[in-house]
Residue, then its C-alpha position, 0 to 999 in steps of 0.5 A: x794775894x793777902x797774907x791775911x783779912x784786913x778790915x778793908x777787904x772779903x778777898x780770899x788770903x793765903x791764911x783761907x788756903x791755909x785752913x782749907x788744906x789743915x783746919x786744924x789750925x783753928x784750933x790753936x792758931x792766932x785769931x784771924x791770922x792761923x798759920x800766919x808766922x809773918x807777911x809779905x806785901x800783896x804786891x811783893x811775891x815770893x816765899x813765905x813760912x807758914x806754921x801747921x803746929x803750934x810748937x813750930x809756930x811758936x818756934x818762927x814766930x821767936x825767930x823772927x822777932x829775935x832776927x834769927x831767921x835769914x832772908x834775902x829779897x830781889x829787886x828792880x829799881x829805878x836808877x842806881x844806888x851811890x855804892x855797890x853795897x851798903x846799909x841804910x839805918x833810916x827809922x820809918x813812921x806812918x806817912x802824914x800824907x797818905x797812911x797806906x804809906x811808910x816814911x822816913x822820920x826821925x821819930x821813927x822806928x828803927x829799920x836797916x837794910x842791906x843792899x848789894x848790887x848785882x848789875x846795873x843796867x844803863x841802857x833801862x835806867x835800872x839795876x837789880x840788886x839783893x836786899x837782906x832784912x836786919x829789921x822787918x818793918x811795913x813797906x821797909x825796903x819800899x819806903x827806903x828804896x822811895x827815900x833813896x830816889x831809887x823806887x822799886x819797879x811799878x811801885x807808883x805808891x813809892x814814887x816809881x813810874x808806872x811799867x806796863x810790863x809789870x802787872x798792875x798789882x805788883x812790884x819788882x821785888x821779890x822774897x827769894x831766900x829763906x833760911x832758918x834752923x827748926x828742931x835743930x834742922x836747917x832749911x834753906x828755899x829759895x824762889x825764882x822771881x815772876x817772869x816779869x822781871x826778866x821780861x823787863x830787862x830784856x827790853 
């Protein structure tokens, strides 16, 4: 699902669930993006933060920008990464050769990754590891994984070969921890993967 409408697309978005279930939202909320704090891919699944006042928005939305907001993502990658844990410091740009695309380019953004792995599996040529955001560029994690030869699971835009246990649209990677402080709370969700992920390394 899109988080929210692009110029490409008439599909239903999360943002459309959003104003059916509080339409007030319209009332205060950013043009086209109501509600929306920030996004996930449409192939990545997981938690998201939706905002249904414009002080809480406001808040998240200073959050996110100022990186105080914890986030951690699940994924399956093809391969294995040269350590058990790391940074990747890898400043991303548009793809030249294919604009639905993130690169790494030295006149690139700023983006950093950290990555952790928590088990390899030799026999599928695949490991599962925890990734936390530092930054929050578009297709980050898929465009560092693709630069590392390790491509997220299913994620053929990123160079990985196609998994027939993965549904078409989606990726092996998942928004699973989040944690932030609103009104001097703290709130900590986490999500358990999609199925598939343990159909994968059941095989």
């Amino acid at each position: 699902m899109l988080t929210h409408p692009t110029n490409k697309s008439t599909e239903i978005t999360l943002r459309d669930y959003l104003i059916n279930q509080y339409p007030t939202i319209l009332t205060w909320g950013e043009d086209g993006r109501e509600g929306i704090v920030h996004r996930l891919d449409r192939a990545t699944s997981g938690l998201i933060v939706c905002a249904l006042k414009l002080d809480s928005f406001m808040e998240l939305k200073d959050k996110f920008k100022n990186r105080n907001i914890q986030k951690k993502y699940t994924a399956l990658i093809e391969g294995s990464l040269p350590s058990e844990s790391g940074t990747l410091k890898l400043p991303l740009a548009r793809s030249i050769q294919n604009r639905s695309k993130r690169t790494v380019s030295e006149t690139g953004r700023d983006s950093i990754t950290d990555y952790e792995v928590i088990k390899i599996y030799e026999n599928l040529n695949i490991s599962k590891i925890e990734l936390g955001l530092i930054t929050g560029r578009n297709h980050q994690i898929r465009a560092h994984m693709e630069y590392m030869k390790t491509p997220i699971l299913n994620d053929t835009l990123y160079s990985a070969s196609r998994n027939n246990l993965i549904p078409t649209n989606s990726v092996a990677l998942h928004s699973g921890f989040l944690k932030f402080k609103l009104n001097d709370i703290v709130h900590s969700f986490s999500a358990e993967p999609p199925n598939f992920f343990y159909q994968v390394l059941e095989v």
